[in-house]
C-alpha positions in Angstrom: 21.7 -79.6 -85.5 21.6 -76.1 -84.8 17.7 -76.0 -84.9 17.4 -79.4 -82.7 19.3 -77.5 -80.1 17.0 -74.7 -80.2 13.8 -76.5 -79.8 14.7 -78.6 -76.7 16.2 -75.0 -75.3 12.4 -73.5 -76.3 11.1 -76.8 -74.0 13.3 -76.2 -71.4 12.9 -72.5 -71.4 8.9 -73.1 -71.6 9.5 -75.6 -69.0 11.0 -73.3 -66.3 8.8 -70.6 -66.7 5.3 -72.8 -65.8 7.3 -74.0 -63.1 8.1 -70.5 -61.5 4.7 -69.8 -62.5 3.6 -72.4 -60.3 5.5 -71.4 -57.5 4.2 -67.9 -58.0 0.7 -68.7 -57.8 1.3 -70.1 -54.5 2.2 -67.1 -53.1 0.2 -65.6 -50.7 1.5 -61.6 -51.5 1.5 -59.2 -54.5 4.4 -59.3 -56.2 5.8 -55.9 -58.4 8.9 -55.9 -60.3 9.5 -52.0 -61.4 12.6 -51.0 -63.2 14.6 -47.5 -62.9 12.3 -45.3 -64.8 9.2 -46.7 -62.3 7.5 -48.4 -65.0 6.1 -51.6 -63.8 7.4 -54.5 -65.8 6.2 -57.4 -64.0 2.9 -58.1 -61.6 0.7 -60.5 -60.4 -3.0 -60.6 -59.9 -3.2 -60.8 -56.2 -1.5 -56.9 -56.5 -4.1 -56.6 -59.2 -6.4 -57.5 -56.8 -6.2 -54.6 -54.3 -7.5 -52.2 -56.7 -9.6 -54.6 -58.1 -8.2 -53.9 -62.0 -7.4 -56.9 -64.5 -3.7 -57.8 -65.0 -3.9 -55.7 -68.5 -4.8 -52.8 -66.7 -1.9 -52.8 -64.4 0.8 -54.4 -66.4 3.3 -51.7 -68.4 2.0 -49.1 -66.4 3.5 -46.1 -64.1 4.1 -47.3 -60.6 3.1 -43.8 -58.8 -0.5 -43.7 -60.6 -1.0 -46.4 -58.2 1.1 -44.9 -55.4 -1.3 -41.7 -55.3 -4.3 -43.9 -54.5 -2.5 -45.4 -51.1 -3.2 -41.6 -49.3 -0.7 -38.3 -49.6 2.2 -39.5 -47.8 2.1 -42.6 -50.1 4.8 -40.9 -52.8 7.0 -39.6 -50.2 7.1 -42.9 -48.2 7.8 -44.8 -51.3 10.8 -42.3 -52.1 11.7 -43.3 -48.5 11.7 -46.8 -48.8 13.5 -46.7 -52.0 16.6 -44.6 -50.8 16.5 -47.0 -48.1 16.7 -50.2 -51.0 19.3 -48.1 -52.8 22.0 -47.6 -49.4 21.1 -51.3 -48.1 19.9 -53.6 -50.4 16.2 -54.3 -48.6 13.7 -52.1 -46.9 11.0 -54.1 -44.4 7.5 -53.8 -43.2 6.8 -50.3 -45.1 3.0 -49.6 -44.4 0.5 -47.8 -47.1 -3.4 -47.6 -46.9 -6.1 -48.2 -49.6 -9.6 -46.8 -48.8 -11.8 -49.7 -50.5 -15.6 -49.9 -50.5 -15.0 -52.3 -47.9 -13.0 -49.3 -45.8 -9.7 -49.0 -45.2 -7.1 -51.9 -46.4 -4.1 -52.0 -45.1 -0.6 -53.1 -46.8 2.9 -54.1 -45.5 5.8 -53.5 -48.7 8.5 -55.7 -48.5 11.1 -54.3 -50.8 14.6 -55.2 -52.6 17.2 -54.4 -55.2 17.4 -57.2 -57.8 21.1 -57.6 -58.2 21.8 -56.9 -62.2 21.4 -59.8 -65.1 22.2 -57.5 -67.6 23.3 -53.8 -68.2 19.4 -52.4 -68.4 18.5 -54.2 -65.5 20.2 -51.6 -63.3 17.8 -50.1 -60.9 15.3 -53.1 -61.0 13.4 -53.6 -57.4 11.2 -56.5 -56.5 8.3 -55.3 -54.1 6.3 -58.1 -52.0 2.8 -56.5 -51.2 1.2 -57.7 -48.1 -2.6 -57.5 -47.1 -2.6 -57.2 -43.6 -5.6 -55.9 -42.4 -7.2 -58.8 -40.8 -4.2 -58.7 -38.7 -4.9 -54.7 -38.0 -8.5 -55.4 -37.1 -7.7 -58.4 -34.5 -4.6 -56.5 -33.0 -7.4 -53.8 -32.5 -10.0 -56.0 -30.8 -7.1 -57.9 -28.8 -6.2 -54.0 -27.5 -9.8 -53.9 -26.3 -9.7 -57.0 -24.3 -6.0 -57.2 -23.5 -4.3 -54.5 -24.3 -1.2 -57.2 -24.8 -1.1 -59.4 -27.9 -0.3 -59.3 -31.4 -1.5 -60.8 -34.5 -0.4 -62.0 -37.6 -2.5 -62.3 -40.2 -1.9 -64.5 -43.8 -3.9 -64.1 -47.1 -4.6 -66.8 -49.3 -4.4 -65.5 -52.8 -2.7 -66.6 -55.7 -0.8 -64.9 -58.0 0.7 -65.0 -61.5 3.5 -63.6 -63.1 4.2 -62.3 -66.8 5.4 -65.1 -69.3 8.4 -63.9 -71.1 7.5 -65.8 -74.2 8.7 -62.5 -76.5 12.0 -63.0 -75.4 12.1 -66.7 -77.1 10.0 -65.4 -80.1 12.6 -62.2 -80.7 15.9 -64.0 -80.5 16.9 -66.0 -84.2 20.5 -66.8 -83.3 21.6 -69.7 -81.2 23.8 -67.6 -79.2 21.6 -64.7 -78.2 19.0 -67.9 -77.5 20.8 -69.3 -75.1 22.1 -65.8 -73.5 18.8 -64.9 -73.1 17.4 -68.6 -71.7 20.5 -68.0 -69.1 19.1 -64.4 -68.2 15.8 -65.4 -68.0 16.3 -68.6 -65.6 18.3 -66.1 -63.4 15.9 -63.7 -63.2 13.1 -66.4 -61.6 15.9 -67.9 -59.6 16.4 -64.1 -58.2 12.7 -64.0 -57.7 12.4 -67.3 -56.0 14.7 -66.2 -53.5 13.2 -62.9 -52.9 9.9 -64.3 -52.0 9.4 -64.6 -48.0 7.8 -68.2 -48.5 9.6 -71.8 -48.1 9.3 -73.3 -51.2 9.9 -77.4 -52.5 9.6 -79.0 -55.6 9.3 -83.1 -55.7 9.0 -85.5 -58.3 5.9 -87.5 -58.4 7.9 -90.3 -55.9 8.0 -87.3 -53.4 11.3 -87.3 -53.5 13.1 -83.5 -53.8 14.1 -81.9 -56.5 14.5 -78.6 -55.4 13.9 -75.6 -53.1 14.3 -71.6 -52.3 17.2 -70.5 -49.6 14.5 -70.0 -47.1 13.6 -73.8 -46.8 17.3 -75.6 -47.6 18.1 -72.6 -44.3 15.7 -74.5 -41.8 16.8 -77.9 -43.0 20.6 -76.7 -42.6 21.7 -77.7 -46.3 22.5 -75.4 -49.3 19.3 -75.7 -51.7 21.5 -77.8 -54.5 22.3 -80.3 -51.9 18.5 -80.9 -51.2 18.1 -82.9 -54.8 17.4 -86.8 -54.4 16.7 -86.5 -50.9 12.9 -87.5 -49.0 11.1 -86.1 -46.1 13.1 -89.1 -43.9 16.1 -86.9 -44.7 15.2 -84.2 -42.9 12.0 -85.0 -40.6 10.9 -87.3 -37.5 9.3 -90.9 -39.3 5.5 -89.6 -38.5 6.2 -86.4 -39.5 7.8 -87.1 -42.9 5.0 -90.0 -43.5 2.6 -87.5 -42.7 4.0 -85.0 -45.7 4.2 -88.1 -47.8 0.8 -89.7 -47.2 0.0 -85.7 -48.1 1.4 -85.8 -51.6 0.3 -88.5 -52.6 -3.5 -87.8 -51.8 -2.8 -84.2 -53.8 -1.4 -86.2 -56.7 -3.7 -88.8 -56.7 -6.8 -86.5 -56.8 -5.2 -83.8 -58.9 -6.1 -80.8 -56.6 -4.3 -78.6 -55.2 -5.2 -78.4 -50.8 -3.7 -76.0 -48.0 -3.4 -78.0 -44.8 -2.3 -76.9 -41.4 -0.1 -78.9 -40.0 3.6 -79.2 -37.6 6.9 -78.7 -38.7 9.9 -79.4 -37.0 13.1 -76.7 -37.3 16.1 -76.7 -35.0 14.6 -79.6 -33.5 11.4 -77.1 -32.3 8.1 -77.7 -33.3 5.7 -75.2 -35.4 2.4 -75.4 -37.4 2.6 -74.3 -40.6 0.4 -73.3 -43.6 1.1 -75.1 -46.7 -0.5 -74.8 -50.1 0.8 -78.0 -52.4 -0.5 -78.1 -56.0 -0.1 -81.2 -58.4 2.6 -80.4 -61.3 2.2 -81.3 -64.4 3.6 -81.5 -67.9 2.9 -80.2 -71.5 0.5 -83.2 -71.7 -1.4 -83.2 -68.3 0.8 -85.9 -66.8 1.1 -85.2 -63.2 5.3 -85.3 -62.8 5.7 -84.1 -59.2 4.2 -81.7 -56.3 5.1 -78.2 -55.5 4.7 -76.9 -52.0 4.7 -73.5 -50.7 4.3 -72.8 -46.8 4.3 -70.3 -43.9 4.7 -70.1 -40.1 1.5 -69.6 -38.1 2.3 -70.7 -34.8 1.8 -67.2 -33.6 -1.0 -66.6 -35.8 -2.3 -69.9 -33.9 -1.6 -68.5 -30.7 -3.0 -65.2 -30.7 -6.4 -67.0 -32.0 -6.6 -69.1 -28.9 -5.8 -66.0 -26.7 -8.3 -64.1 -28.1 -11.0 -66.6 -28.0 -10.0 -66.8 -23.9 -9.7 -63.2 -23.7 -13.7 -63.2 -24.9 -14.2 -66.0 -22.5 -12.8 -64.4 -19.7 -15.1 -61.2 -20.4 -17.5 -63.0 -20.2 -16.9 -64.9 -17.3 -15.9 -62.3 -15.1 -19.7 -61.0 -15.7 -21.0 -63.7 -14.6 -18.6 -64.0 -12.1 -19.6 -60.1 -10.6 -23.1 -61.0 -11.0 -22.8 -64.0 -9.0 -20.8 -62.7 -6.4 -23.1 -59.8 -5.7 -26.2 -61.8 -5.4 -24.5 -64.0 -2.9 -22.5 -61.8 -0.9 -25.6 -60.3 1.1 -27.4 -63.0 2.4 -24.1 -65.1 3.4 -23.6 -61.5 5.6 -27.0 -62.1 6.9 -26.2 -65.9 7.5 -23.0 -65.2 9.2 -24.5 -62.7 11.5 -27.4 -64.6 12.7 -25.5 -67.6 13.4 -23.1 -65.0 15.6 -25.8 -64.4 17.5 -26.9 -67.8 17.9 -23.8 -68.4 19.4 -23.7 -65.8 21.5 -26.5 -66.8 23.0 -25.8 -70.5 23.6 -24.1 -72.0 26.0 -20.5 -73.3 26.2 -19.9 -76.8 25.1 -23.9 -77.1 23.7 -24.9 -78.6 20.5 -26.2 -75.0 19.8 -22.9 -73.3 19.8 -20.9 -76.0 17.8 -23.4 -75.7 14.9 -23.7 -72.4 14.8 -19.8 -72.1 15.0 -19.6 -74.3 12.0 -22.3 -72.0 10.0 -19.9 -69.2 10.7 -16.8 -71.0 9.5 -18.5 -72.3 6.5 -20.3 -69.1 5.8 -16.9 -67.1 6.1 -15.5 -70.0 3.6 -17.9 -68.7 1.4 -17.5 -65.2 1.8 -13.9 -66.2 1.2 -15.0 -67.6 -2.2 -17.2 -64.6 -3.0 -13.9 -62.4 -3.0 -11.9 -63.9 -5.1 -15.1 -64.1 -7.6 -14.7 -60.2 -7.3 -10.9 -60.0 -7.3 -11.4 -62.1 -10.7 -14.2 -59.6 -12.0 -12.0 -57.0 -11.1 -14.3 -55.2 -9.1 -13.1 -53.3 -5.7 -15.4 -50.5 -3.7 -12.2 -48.3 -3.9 -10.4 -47.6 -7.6 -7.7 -48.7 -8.4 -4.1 -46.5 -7.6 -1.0 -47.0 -9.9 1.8 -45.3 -8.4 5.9 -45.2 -9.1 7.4 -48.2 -7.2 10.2 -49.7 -5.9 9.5 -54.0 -7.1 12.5 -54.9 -4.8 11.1 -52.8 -1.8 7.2 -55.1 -2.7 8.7 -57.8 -3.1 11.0 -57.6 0.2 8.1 -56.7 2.0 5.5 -60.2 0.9 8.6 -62.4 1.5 8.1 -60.9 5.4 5.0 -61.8 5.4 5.4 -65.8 3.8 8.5 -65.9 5.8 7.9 -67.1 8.8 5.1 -70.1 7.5 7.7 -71.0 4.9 10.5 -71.6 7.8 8.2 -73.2 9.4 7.5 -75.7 6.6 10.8 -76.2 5.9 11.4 -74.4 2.9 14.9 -72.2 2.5 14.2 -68.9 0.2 17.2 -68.4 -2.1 17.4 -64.3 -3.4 18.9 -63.1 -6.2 17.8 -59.4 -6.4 19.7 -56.7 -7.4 19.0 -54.1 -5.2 18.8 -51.1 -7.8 16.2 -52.8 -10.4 14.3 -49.8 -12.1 11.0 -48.6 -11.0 7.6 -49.5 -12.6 4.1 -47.8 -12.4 1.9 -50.1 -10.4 -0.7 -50.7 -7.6 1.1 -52.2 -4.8 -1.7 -54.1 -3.5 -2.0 -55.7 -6.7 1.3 -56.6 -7.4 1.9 -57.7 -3.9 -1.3 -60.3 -4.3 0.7 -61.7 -7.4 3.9 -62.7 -5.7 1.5 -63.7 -2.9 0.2 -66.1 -5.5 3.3 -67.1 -7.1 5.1 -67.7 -3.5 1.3 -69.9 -2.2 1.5 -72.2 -5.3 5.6 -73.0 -5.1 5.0 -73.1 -1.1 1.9 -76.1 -2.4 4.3 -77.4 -5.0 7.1 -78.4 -2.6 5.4 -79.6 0.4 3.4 -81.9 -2.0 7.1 -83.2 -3.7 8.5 -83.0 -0.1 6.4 -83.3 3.0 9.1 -83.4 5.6 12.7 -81.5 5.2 15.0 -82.0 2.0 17.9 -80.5 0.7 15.7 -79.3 -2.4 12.9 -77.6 -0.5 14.0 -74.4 -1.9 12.6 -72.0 -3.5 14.5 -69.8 -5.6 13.7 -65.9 -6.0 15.5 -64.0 -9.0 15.2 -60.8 -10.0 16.5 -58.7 -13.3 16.2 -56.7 -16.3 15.5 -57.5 -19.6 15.4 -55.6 -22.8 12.0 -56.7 -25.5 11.0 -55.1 -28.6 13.4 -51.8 -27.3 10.9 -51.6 -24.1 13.2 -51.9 -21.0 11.2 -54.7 -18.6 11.7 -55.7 -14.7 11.8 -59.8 -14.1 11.0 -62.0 -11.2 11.3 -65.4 -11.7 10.1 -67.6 -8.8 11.4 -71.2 -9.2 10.6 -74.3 -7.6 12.0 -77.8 -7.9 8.3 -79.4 -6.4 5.6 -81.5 -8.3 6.2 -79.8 -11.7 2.8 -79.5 -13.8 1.6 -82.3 -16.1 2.0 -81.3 -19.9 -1.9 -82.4 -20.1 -3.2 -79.5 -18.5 -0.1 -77.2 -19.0 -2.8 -75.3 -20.8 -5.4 -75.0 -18.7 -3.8 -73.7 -15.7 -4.5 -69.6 -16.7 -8.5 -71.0 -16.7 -11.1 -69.2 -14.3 -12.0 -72.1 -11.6 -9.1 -74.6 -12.5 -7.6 -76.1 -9.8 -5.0 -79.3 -9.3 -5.7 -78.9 -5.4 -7.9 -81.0 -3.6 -11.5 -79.5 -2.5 -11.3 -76.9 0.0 -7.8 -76.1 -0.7 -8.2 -73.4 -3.7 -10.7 -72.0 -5.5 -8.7 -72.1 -8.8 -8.7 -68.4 -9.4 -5.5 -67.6 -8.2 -3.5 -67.5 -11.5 -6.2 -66.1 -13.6 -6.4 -62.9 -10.9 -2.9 -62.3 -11.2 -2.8 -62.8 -15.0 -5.4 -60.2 -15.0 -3.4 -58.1 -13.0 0.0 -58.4 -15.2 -2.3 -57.9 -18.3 -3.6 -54.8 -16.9 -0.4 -53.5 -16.0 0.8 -54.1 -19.6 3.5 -56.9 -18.4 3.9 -61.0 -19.0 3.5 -63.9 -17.1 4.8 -67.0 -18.5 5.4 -70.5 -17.0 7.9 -72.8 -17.7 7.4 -76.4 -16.4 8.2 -80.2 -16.3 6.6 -82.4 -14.1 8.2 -84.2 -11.0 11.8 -81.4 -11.4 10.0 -78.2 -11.5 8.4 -74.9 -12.1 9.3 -71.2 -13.4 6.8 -68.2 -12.7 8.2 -65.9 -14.1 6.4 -61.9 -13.7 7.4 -59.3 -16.6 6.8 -55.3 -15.9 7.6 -52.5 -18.2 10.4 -50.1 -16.5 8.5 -46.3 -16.1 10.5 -44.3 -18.9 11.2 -41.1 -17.3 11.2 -37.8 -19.3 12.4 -34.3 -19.0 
């Protein structure tokens, strides 16, 4: 009876382990399990993989012989991070270098204390090793172009971890078996949970067997609760026949596929990176899918940015080249069609056409401009000085004032009148809220030609705290047309325009979000079509010092 017990315990044990074996291949990280005496006692090839040595090279051997090749601060950073895993529990985002024969490869160490399974596992930490160069190298061509965004970067390598098929082997009686099979399903569980990744487990009807903390936490359940559910539990129809339609194309074929695709938490949308693998048993049988996935919506993001940053490079070129090359013969234009006029009588054909050369011509010049305001290109350089944002801000609103009474629209202000100083060039910052106040002034008068109670526009000011860098905000807010959700993204475009011809040359919003850029603040624009629209304008406060 005894030994019937013990083989379906050696099933289940081998069982468990291929299945945590399966979720650890997903992963996208090295993974290092070292205990107290810094010996390495567990590791996966994609940590293997940065200094490109087999798994039997790495396994069972001293953490700091690989420590020593990350630079000379890599020992003491280590000891930092570990006192640090020691007082709190964790340590994040720890950052080591490995000069390759690529160049330099950069690493992010996640690291925590296993809590103990036994007495000898005292002093056991779990390291997650990230490659995140990629992400080094586009943050570094972003600072180039735009001096303003970020990137994320994920790797795609998977990993394996150490079978611990001694342990069955070793033990002969039934109760040390079944302590041991206890210990050992803990330990994965403990690793499961440490990994950064959501992680699922169906059965081959694509319904849920079970799941890490990190996914049951963005579906709001505890993870035991997520057994016998489906997708329709938890997700829009589409969506959930989407995942569905998914697995059973990955089951069907047998292959394992990463998709890109949306997923909805807290009722907000993301795109996601998901790697989902067939599962199978001792005999080959596919019995269910496992899923491992990752948020890239900012990855995502900072992809499209950058590609726009490029374009707008490159446009602004153009843009200078264009500008130059027509800017001296509409001069000449302009000037000889003066003269024509001055020398033609009053009320003569003569005169009205050469009038109308002059006002197209200074159209033109008009156009020429703002081709140069784009290229950012001026005859004198640029000044960045300490200013007062409430004291620019006070002084454009006198200058829109009067056409804005006179249109009918009220001016609402909320600024306090101590917000903190920023470095800027007046001009520049004064041709932004220029902008801002021309397109609510367009919004509303196209919502509301004649007077209304909600021809307002609202003017707030404040401070706001990002990242532990103190930042002014003015928020303009209208409650005109709104913009459509259709070209919600093309509005920052050179030359885009919703105004009729004549009315705009399109680069008003891409002038000022070069501006912001260059002044190392945000614009951001929050919109719904027919209620209204937020502009708001994000500086960094000047940190004084001394």
């Amino acid at each position: 009876m005894i030994g019937q017990d013990k083989k379906k315990n050696r099933e289940l044990t081998q069982h468990t382990i291929k299945f945590f074996e399966k979720l650890l291949r997903a992963s996208s990280d090295g993974i290092v399990i070292t205990n107290a005496a810094h010996n390495i006692i567990v590791v996966n090839e994609a940590f293997c993989d940065f200094f490109r040595r087999q798994h039997r090279e790495v396994i069972e051997t001293y953490l700091f012989f690989w420590l020593e090749q990350l630079g000379a601060n890599s020992l003491k950073r280590w000891a930092e991070m570990e006192s640090r895993v020691h007082s709190e529990g964790l340590c994040h985002d720890t950052e080591f270098t490995l000069m390759t024969h690529e160049g330099i490869k950069y690493l992010s160490v996640n690291a925590s204390l296993m809590e103990k399974v036994d007495a000898e596992e005292a002093g056991t930490i779990i390291s997650i090793w990230r490659d995140i160069t990629k992400q080094k190298q586009i943050e570094e061509e972003l600072k180039i172009l735009n001096k303003s965004l970020e990137q994320r970067v994920i790797e795609k390598t998977l990993a394996l971890i150490k079978s611990n098929e001694e342990l069955r082997v070793k033990i002969a009686e039934h109760k040390l078996f079944e302590e041991a099979l206890r210990t050992s399903e803990s330990k994965y569980r403990l690793l499961l949970e440490n990994l950064p990744q959501k992680i699922f487990y169906k059965n081959k009807d694509s319904m849920y067997i079970s799941c890490n903390e990190n996914y049951a936490g963005d579906i709001r359940i505890k993870p035991y609760e997520i057994r016998g559910k489906t997708d329709y539990d938890f997700f829009p129809k589409a969506l959930a026949e989407k995942y569905r339609a998914d697995d059973k194309r990955i089951m069907e074929s047998g292959k394992a596929e990463e998709i890109e695709e949306k997923y909805v938490k807290d009722g907000q949308e993301y795109i996601v990176h998901t790697v989902k693998t067939p599962v199978k048993d001792e005999r080959g049988a596919i019995i269910g899918i496992l899923g491992i996935f990752w948020d890239i919506t900012e990855k995502i993001a900072m992809e499209k940015e950058a590609i726009r940053s490029r374009h707008l490079v490159s446009l602004g070129e153009l843009a200078a080249s264009v500008a130059h090359e027509v800017n001296n013969p509409i001069t000449g234009v302009i000037n000889y069609a003066q003269i024509l006029c001055n020398k033609s009588n009053e009320g003569s054909k003569e005169k009205d056409i050469a009038n109308r050369i002059i006002r197209e011509g200074d159209r033109i010049a008009s156009i020429v401009q703002s081709l140069l305001s784009f290229a950012r290109i001026s005859d004198k350089k640029e000044k960045k000085s300490i200013i007062s944002v409430h004291e620019i801000l006070s002084d454009t609103l006198i200058l829109t004032k009067a056409q804005l009474r006179q249109e009918g629209i009220r001016i609402k202000l909320d600024i306090p009148q101590r917000l903190p100083e920023i470095v800027a060039d007046p001009q520049q910052l004064q041709q932004v809220f220029l902008n801002a106040i021309s397109n609510a002034r367009y919004a509303l008068n196209q919502k509301y030609p004649e007077a209304h109670d909600n021809k307002i526009l609202e003017v707030l000011g404040g401070e706001m705290t990002i990242d532990n860098q103190q930042y002014v905000k003015i928020t303009f807010y209208d409650h005109g047309m709104g913009i459509p959700a259709e070209i919600r993204d093309k509005i920052m475009d050179p030359f885009f325009t919703t105004k009729p011809r004549g009315k705009g040359t399109g680069l008003g919003l891409s002038i000022s979000q070069s501006i912001i850029q260059d002044h190392h603040g945000k614009l951001t624009i929050e919109s719904i079509e027919g209620e209204f629209t937020k502009v708001a304008i994000i500086f960094p406060v000047m940190v004084k010092t001394g």
